[in-house]
TIGUFI-343512 format. One record per residue: residue in three letters; x, y, z of N, C-alpha, C, O in turn. Coordinates in steps of 0.05 Angstrom, whole numbers, plus 5000, padded with zeros to 4 digits. Layout:
REM residues N
ALAXYZXYZXYZXYZ ...
***
This chain:
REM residues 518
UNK555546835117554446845090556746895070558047085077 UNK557446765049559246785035557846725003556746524993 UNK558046864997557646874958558446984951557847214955 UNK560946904931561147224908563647364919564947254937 UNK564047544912566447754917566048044924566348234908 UNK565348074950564248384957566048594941568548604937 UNK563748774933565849084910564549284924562649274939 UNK565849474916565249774934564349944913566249994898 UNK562650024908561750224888561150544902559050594915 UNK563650774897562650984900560551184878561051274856 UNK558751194891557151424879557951664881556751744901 UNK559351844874559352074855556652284879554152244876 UNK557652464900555052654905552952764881550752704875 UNK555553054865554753144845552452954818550453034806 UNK553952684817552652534794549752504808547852604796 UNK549352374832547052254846545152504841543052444828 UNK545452814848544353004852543153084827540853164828 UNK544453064805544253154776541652944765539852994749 UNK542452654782540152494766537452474783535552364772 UNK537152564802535552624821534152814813531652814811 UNK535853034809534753214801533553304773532153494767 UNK534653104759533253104729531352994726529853044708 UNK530752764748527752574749526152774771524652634784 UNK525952974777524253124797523753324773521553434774 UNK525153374757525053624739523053544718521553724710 UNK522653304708521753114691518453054704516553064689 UNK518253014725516252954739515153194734512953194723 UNK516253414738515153694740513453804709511353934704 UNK515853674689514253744667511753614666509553724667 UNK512353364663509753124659506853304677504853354664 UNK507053384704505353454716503253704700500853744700 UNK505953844685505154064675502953984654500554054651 UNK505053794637503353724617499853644621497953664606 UNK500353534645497653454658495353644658492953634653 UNK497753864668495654114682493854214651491654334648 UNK495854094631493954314605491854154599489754254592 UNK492153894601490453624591487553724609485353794600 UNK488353704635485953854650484354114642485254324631 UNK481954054648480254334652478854274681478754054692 UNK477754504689478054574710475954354727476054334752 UNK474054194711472854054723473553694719472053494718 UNK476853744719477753494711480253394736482053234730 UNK480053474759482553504767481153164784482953004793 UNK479453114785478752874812479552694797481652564800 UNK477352654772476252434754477452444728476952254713 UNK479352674716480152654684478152664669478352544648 UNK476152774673473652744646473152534644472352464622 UNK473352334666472552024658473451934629472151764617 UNK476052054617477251964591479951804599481651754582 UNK480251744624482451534626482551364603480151284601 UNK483951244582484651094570486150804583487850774601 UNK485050654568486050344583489150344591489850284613 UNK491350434568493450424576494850584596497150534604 UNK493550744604494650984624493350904637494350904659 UNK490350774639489050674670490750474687491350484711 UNK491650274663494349994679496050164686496250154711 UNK497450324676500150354684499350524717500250414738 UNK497550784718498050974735497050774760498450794780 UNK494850584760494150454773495550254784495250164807 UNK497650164765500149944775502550134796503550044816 UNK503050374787505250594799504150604833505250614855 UNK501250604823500850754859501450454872503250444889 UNK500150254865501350004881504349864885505149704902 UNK505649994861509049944868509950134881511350294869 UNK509550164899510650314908513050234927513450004932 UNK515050474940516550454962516650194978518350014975 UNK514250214996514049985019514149664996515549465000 UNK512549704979512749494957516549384958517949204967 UNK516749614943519949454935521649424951523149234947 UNK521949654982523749595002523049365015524849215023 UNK520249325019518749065040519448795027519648595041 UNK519648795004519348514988522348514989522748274992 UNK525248674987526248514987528048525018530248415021 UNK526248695043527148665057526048335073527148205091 UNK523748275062523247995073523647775066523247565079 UNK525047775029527747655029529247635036529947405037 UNK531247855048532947905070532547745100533947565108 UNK530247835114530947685143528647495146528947385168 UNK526647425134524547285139524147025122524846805130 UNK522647065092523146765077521946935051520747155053 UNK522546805028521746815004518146895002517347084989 UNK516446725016513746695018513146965033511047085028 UNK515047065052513647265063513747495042512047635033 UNK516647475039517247745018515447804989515748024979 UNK513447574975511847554954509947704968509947944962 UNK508147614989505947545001503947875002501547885001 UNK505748125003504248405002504448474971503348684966 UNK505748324948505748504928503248274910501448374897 UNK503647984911502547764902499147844915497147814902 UNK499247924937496747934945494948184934492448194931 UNK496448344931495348664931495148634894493448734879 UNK496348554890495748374856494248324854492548474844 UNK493748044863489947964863488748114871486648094857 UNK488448334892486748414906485748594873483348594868 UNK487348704857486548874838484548764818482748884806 UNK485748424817483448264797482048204798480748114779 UNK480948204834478448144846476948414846474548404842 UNK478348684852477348834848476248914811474749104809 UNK476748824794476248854772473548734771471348824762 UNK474248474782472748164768469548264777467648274761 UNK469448354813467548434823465948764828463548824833 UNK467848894825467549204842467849374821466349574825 UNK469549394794470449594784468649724767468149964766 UNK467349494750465049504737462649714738461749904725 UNK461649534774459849644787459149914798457150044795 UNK461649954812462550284809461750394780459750514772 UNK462950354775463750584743460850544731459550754726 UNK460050394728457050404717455150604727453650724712 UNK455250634749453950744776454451044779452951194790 UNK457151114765458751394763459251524791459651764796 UNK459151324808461251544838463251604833464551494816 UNK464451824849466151944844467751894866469851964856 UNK468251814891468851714907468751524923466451494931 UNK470351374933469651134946467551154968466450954980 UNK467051364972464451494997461951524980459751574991 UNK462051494963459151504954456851274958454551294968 UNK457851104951456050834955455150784985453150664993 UNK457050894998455150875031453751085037452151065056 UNK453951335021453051645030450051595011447951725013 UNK450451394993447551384980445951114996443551095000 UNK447251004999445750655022445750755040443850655052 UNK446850925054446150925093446051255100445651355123 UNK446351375080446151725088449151915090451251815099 UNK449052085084451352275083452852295115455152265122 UNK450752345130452252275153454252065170456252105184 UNK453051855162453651655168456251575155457651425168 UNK457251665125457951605104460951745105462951705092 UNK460051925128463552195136464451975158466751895160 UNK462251865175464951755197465651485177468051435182 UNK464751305158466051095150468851235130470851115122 UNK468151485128470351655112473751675133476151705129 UNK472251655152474751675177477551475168479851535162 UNK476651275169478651045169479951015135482050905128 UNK477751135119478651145092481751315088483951235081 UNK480151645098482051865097485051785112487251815101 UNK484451695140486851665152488651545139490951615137 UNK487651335129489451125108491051225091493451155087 UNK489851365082490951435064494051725067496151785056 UNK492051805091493852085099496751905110498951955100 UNK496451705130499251535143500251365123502351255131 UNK499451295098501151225076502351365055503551245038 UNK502151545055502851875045505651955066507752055057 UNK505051885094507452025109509751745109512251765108 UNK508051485110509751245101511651235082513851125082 UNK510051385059511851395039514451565034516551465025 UNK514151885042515552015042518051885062520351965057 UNK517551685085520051625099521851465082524251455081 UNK519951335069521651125047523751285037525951245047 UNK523451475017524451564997526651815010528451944998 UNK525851815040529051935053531151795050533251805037 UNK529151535077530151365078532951225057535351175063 UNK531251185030533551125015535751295006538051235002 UNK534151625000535351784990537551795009539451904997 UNK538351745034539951765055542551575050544951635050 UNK541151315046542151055044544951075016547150975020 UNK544451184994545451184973547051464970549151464956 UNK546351684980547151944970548052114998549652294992 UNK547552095019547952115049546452355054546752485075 UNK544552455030541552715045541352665069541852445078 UNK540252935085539552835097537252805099536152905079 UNK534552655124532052625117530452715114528952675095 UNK530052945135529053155131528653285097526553295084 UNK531553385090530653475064529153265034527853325014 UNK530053005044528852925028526452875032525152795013 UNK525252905055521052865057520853165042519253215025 UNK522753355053521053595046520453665019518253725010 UNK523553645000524353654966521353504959519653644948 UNK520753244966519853054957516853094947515853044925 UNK515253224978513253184985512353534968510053544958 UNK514453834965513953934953513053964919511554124907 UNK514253794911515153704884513153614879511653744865 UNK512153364889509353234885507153374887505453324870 UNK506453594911503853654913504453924893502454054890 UNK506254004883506354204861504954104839502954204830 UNK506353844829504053774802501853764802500153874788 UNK501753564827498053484831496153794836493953844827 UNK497653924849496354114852495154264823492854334817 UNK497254264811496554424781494854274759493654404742 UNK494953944761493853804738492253554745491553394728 UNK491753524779490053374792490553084766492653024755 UNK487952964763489352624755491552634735493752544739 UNK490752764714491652774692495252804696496852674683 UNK495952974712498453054721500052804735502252714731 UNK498352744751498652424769499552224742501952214736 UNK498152114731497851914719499951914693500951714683 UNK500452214684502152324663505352214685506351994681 UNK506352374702507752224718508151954724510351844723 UNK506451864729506751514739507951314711509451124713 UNK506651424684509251274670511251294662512351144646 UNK512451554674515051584681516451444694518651344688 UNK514751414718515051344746515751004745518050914749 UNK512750794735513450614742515450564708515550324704 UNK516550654692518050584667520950574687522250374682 UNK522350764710524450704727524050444749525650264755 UNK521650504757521750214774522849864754524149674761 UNK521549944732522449644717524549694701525149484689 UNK526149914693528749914684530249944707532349814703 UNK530250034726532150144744532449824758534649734755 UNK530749634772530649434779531549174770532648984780 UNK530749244745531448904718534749014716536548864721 UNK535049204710538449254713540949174732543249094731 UNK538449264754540749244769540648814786542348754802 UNK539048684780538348354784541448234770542548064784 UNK542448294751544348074740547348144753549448014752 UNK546548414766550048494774549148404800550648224808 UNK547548454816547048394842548348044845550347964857 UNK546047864825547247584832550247544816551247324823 UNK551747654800552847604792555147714822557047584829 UNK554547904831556647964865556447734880558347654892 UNK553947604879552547384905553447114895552646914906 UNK555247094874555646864857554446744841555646564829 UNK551646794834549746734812547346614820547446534843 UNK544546554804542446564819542246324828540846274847 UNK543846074813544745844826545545824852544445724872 UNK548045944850549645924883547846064904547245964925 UNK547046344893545446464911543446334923543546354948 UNK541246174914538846104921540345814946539545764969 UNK542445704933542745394944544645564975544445444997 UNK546045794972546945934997544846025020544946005045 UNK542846115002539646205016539645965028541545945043 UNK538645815027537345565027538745325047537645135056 UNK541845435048543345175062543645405090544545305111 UNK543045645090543845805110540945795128541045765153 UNK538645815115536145885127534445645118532445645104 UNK536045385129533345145118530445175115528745085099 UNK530245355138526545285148525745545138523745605151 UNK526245725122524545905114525945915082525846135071 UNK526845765071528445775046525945725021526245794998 UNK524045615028521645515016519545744998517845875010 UNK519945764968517546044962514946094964513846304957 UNK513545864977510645784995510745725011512045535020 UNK509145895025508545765060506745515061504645445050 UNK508345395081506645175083503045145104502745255126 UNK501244995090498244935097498444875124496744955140 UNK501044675133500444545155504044585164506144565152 UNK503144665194506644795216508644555209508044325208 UNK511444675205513944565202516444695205517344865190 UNK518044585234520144815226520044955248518444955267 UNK521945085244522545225284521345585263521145795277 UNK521045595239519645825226516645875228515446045241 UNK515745635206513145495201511745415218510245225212 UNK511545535247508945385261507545455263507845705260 UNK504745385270501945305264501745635272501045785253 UNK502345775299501546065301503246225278502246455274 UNK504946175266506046345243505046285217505346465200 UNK503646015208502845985193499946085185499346165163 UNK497746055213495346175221495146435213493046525203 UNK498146645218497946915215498747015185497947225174 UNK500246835177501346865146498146885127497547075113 UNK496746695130494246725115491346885127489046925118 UNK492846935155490847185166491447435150489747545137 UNK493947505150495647825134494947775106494247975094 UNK494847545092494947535065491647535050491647605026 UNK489147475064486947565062485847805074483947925063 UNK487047895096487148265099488348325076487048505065 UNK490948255059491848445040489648465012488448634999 UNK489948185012487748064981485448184982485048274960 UNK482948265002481548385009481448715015480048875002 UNK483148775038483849015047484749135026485049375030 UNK485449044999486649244985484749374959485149544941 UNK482549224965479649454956478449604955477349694935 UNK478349704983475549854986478050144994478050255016 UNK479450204976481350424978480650694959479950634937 UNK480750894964479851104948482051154922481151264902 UNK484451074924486251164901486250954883487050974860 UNK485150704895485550544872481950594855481850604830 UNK479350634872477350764857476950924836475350924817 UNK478951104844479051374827480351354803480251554788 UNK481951094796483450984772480750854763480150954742 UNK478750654772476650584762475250734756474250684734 UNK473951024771471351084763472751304740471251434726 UNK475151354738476351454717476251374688476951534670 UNK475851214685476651054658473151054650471151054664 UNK473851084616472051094600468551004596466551124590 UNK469250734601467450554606467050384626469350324632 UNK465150254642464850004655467049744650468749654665 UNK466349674627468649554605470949514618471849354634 UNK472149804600474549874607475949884641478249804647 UNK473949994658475149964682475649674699476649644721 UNK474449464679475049214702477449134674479449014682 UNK477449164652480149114643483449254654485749174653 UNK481949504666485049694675484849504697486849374697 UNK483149434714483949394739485049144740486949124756 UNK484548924728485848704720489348644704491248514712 UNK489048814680490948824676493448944696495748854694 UNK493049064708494149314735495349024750497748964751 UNK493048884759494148734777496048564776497648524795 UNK496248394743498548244737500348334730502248174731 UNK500848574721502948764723504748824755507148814758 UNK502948884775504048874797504548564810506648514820 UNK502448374809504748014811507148014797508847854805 UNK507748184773509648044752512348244768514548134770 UNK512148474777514148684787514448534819515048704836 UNK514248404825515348294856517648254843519448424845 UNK518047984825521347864822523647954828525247854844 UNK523948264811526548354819527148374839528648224851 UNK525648664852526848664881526348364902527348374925 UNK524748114892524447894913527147824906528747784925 UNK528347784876531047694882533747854889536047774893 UNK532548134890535648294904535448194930537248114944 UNK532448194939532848074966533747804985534547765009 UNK533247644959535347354962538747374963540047234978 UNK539947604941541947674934543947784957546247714961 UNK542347974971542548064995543247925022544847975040 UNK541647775020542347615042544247435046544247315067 UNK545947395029547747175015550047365006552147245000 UNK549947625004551347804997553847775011553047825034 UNK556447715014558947835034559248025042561048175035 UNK557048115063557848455068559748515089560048315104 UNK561548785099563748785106561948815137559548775141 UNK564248925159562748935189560449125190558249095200 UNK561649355175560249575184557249545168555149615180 UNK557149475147554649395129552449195147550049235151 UNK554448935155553048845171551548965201549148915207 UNK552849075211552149155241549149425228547049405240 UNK549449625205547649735195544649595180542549725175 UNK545149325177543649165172541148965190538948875190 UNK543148995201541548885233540449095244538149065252 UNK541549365249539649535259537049595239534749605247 UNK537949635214535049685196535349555166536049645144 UNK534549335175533449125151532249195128532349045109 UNK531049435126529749525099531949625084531849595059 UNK533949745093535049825077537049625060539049735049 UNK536649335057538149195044538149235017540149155005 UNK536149365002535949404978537049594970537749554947 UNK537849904980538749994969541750064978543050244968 UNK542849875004545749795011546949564986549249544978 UNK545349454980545449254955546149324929547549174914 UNK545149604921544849704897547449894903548649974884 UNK548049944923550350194925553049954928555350044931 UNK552749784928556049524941556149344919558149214916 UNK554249314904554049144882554349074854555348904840 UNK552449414852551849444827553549674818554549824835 UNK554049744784556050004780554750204789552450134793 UNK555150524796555150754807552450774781550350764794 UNK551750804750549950824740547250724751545150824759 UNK548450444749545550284763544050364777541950474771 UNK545150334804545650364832543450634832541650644849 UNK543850784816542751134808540151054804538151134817 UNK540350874783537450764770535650614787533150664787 UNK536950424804535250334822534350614846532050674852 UNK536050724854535250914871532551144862530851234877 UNK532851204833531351294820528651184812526851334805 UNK528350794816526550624802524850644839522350664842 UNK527050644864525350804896523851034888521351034887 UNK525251244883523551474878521751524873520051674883 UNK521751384849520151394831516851264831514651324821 UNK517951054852515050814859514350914885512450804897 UNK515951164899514851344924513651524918511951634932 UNK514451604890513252014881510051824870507851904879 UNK510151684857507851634845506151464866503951584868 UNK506151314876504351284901503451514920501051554927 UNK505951674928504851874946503052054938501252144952 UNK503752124904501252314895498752174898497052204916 UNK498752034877496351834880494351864906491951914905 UNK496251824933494351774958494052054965491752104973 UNK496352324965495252594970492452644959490452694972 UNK492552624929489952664905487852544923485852664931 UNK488452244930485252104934484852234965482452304965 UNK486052284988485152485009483452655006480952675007 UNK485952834997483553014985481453034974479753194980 UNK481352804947478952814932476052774949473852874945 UNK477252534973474952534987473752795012471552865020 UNK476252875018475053105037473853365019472053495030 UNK474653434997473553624986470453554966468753724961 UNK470553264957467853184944466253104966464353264968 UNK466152964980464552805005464253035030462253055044 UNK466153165033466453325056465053595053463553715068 UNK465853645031465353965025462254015015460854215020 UNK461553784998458653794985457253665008454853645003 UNK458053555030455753495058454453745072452153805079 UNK456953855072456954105087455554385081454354555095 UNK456254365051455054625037454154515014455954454998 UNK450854445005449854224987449954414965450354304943 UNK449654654965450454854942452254984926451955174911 UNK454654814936457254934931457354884906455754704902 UNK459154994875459255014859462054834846464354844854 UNK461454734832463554564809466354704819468154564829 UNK466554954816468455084820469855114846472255074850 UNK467155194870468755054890469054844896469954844919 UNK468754604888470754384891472854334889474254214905 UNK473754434861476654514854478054674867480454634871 UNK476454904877479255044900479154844919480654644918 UNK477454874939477454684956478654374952478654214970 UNK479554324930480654144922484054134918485553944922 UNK484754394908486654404910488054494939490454464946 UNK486154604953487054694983488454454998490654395007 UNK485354314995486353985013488453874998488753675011 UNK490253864977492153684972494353904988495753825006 UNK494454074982496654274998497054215032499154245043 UNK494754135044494254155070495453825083496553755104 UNK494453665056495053305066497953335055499653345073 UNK498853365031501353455032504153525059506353455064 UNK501353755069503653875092503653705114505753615124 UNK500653635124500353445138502453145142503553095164 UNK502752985120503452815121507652855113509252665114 UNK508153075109510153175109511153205141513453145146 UNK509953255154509553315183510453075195512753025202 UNK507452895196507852625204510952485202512452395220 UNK511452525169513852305167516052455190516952345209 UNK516752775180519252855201518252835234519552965250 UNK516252715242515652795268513652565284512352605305 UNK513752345272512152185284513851905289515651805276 UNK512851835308515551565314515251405292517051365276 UNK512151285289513551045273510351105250508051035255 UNK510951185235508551345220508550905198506850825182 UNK510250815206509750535180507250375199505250275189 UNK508150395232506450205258502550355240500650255230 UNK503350625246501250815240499150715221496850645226 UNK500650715196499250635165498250275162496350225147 UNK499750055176500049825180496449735200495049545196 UNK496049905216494250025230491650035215490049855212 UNK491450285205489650405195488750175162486450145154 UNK490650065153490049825145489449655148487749575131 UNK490149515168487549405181484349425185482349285182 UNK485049695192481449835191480649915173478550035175 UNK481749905150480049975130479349625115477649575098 UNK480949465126479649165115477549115136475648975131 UNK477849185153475849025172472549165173470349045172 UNK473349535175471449635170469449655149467049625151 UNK471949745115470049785096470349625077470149715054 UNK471049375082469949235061466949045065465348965048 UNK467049005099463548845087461549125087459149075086 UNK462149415088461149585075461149625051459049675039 UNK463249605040463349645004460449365001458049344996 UNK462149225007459948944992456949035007455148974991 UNK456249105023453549085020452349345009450249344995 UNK454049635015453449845000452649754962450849864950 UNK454549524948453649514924452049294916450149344901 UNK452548994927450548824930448248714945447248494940 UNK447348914968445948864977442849044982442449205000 UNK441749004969438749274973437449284991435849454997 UNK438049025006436449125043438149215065437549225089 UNK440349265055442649315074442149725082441949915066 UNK441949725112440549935121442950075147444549955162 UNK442450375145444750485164444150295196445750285215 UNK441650175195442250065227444749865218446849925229 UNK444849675203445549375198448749535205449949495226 UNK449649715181451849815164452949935209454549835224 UNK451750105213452350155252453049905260455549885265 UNK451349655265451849545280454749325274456249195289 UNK454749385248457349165234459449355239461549245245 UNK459549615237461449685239462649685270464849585277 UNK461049775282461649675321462649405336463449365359 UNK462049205309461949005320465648965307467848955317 UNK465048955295468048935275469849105284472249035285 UNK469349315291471949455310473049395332475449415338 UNK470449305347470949175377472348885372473648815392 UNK472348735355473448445345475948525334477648345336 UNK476948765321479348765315481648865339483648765348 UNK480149115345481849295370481949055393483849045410 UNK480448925392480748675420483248555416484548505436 UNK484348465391486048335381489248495385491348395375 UNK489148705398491048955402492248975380491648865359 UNK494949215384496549225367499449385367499949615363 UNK501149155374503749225397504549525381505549705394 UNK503949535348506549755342505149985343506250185333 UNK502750025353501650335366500850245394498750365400 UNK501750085415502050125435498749905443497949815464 UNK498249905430494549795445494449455454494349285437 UNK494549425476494249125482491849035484489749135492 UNK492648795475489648535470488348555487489848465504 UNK486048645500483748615513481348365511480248295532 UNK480548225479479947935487482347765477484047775459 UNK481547605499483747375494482747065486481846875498 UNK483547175452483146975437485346765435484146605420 UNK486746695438488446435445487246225470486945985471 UNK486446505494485746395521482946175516482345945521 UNK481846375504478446215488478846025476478145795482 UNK480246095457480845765443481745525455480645305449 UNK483645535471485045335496481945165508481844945520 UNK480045315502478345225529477045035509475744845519 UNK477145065491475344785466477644655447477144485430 UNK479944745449482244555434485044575453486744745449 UNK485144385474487744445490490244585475490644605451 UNK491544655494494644705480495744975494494245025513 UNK497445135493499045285507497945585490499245635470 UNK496345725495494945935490498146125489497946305473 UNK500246135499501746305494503546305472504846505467 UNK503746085455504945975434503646225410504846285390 UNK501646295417499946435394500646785392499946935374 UNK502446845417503447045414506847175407508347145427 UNK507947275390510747265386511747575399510547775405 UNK514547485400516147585422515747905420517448055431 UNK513648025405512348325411511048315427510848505442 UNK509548095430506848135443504448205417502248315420 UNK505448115396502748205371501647875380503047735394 UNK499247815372497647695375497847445336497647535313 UNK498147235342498047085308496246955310496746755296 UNK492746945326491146885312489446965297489047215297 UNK487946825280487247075259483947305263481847275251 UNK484547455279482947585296482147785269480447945276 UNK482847815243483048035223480647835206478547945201 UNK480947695203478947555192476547495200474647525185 UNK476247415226474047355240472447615248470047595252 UNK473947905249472548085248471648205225469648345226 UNK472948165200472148245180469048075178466948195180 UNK469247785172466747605174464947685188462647685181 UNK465947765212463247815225462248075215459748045214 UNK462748295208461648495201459748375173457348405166 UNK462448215161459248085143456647955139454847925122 UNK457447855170454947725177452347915194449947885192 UNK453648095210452148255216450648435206448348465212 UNK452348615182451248755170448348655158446348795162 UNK448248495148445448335127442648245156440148275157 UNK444148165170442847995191441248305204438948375200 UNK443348455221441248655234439248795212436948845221 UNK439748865187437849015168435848975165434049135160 UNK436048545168433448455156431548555185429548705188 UNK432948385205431848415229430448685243428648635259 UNK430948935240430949175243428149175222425949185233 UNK428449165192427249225166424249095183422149225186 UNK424548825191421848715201420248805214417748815211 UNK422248895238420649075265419549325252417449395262 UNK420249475232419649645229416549665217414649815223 UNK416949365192414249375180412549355200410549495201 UNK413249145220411148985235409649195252407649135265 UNK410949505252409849735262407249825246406050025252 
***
């Protein structure tokens, strides 16, 4: 790979630490400020006075996050342009579909948690175990995040990781703790105002190292013919593009477009905001705000790859690919930048991670606590509210220093929360014959259709074999459909999601009949 003129940019310890430390100090106030904005029965929901402009922004922060900007331009880096769009472009729409359809509806309705709508359609009981796959999600993207933001903090400044989950994850659950949304959301336009200065800054020095966005793209492009393309192709091409990689590309990309709904942190920005109105406008606007923030880091990640990097950069590159973005920002860009982008990481990790601590908790202490004890008081929710952010906090502080692969983890549990709760969300709000038998049997059915489908990076192998089935009504080499993990690329995420939607409606009515016919 040759573009450009590799430069060495030293960062300064002391400087890195001072600006690090001035955006943690900053975060701290903002939180504070939060804490006064709050009263004591404001820490979940904000008084439902979210304002439109603070609804886009805090709601755009939790979705830029970390995995956002490292992933997009690490799949610029080793994969193709289409892949590297494909989680931030998707999780985009997913916000404007969530507006167009869901946000409204909620907020009209006044839940307070994404557990409500099933705890009122199928019963409180029922309503804690669909809470399972919610919570976890949320808790393994919380410990996801914190690795990021070592991760980089490591990459640029040579912390080590440890202290940066710990600095990190203390700092955050300090605010939230004290000013619950208000503190969150007061932060996050801090937060995402570094992701789009720190990023757009550092784009013109990057290609201007890579030789410019001309040379860069036509270097991309003459180096990686078959994945050089910024759309995946409909129909297989290409020793990249075939039919099982292509099958899976729009399997992941309707788990994201979908899966990125029925989430408690992005709810709590909807049932937050003022009006019905207002919440499918935040949620919309939110979303094209997060399509429009891929570019940068998609093109550091073109930049990157095309970059002249020396041996040792390279051989660190190959072992871990994510970190091209911020090896990029430290070899490329001036020692200021470089700060800024590291800061524009931080910053899209501190504000996601709160975000998902807050919504944990919000659900184990509103859904959990008022199941348990139906008389508990306004007040205890709020302790109990602030307990559980301290606890998911530590929790997922844990995870990151101590769990192998806490990203396989979260990647996971994502899954199950598209497969599980979204043909629950949809029938919990549009459907009035939809009954805890239907909501049981879809959920059983849909678990058993995904878990069949295994899942190499927590260890679980395919049990049905869907390639093998298909062979038997469309010839062809059933092994072609699996890549060199052993993950499975047909689209087994889809077909179980569907079927839960088909089940769900189908057993209710069916059940609903037998019953009358009693």
């Amino acid at each position: 790979m040759t573009a450009g003129r590799a430069r060495t940019v030293s960062l300064h310890p002391l400087a890195g630490f001072a600006i690090v430390g001035g955006m943690y100090a900053a975060f701290l106030l903002l939180g504070w400020l939060g804490a006064r904005r709050a009263r004591a029965s404001d820490l979940i929901l904000g008084g439902r006075a979210l304002p439109l402009w603070l609804g886009a922004l805090t709601m755009t922060a939790t979705w830029v996050d970390g995995g956002y900007l490292l992933g997009t331009a690490e799949g610029a880096f080793r994969a193709s342009p289409a892949s590297a769009w494909q989680g931030g472009v998707c999780f985009g729409l997913s916000l404007v579909l969530g507006g167009l359809f869901f946000a409204g509806r909620m907020r009209a309705r006044g839940y307070t948690t994404l557990i409500d709508p099933f705890a009122e359609r199928f019963g409180q009981g029922w309503a804690a175990v669909l809470a399972v796959p919610a919570v976890l999600g949320e808790v393994f993207w919380s410990a996801e995040l914190l690795v990021a933001v070592g991760a980089s903090t490591s990459a640029l400044l040579g912390v080590r990781l440890d202290t940066a989950v710990l600095v990190s994850a203390a700092i955050v659950v300090a605010y939230t703790v004290a000013g619950g949304l208000w503190a969150v959301a007061y932060a996050d336009v801090l937060q995402l105002a570094l992701v789009a200065v720190g990023m757009s800054l550092a784009v013109p020095y990057a290609l201007d190292a890579a030789g410019g966005l001309a040379a860069a793209w036509s270097a991309y492009t003459a180096a990686f013919p078959d994945r050089g393309g910024l759309w995946p192709p409909v129909t297989p091409g290409g020793s990249v593009w075939t039919l099982p990689a292509v099958s899976s590309w729009w399997d992941v990309s309707v788990m994201l477009l979908l899966g990125g709904i029925p989430w408690n942190c992005y709810f709590q920005r909807v049932l937050a905001c003022e009006t019905p109105a207002r919440a499918r406008q935040t949620s919309i606007a939110a979303g094209l705000m997060t399509i429009v923030l891929v570019g940068p880091p998609l093109v550091l990640g073109v930049a990157a790859a095309v970059y002249p990097w020396d041996a040792a950069a390279q051989a660190r590159l190959a072992a871990s690919p994510a970190e091209a973005l911020p090896l990029l920002l430290g070899a490329a860009t001036p020692a200021v930048v470089a700060l800024l982008g590291l800061g524009a990481i931080i910053g899209a990790v501190t504000s996601s991670f709160s975000a998902s601590v807050l919504s944990a908790a919000s659900m184990a202490s509103w859904n959990g606590l008022r199941a348990l004890a139906r008389d508990v008081t306004r007040e205890g929710v709020q302790r109990a509210l602030r307990l559980a952010i301290v606890l998911v906090g530590a929790v997922a502080a844990l995870l990151a220093l101590r769990a192998q692969s806490v990203q396989a983890l979260w990647y996971f549990t994502s899954d199950l929360v598209f497969v599980l709760l979204f043909p629950q969300l949809v029938a919990a709000l549009y459907d009035p014959r939809a009954t805890r038998l239907g909501s049981m049997a879809a959920f059983g059915v849909s678990l058993v259709l995904r878990l069949g489908g295994g899942e190499p990076l927590v260890g679980l192998p395919p049990f049905i074999p869907y390639p093998e089935l298909l062979a038997r009504v469309f010839p062809g080499d059933p092994t072609a459909w699996y890549d060199a993990s052993g993950a499975m690329q047909w689209p087994f995420r889809i077909l179980a999601a569907a079927a839960g939607l088909v089940v769900l409606p189908v057993v209710s009515r069916v059940a609903g009949r037998r019953v009358s016919a009693r």
